[in-house]
N, C-alpha and C positions, 0 to 999 in steps of 0.2 A: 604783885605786878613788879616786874622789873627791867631796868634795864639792858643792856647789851654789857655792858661792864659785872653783872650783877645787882648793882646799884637799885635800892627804893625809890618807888615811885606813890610818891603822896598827893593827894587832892587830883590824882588824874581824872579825867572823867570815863566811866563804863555805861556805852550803850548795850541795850538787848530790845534786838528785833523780833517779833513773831516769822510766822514764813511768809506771810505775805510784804515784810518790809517795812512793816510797823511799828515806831518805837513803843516799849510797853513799861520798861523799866530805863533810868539814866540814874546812875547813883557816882559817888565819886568815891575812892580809894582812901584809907584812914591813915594814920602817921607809919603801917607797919608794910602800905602799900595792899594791903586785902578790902574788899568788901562785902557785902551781904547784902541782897535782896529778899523784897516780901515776896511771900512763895509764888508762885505761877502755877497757870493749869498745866495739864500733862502737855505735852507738845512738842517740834521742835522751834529751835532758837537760836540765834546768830549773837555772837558778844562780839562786840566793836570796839576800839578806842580811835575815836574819831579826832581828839583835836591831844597831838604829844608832837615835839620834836623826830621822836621815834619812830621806826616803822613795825605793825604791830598785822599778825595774821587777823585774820575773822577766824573766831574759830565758832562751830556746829556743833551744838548740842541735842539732846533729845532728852526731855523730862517723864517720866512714867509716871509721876506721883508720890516717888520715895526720895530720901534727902539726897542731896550726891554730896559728893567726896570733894573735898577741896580742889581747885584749878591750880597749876602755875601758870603766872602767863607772861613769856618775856620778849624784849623786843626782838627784832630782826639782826 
């Protein structure tokens, strides 16, 4: 997670919505700016960062069941 400069972004908060709008996971970002959630069912899902200075997309995922590939996720 980063910002607009490139800059780390530590203790941010990450939501993840199901499709109906429902928070399922909120985790926060580690000192490297990444984090890690426990797995999910297959589905799709919305990752948010709801409360930053920064302006940050939603971005749309889809889960099958196998592991994904790292995110970058930077601000606006």
């Amino acid at each position: 997670m980063f910002d607009p400069q490139g800059g780390v972004l530590n203790q941010t908060l990450i939501v993840v919505e199901n499709e109906k709008g429902n928070v399922v996971r909120a985790i926060k970002t580690n000192e490297l700016g990444k984090f890690v959630t426990s797995p999910l069912p297959s589905g799709r899902y919305a990752i948010k960062v709801p409360k930053t200075p920064f302006s940050f997309a939603t971005m749309k995922i889809e889960l099958t069941g196998k592991e994904m590939e790292e995110l970058e996720i930077r601000s606006k």
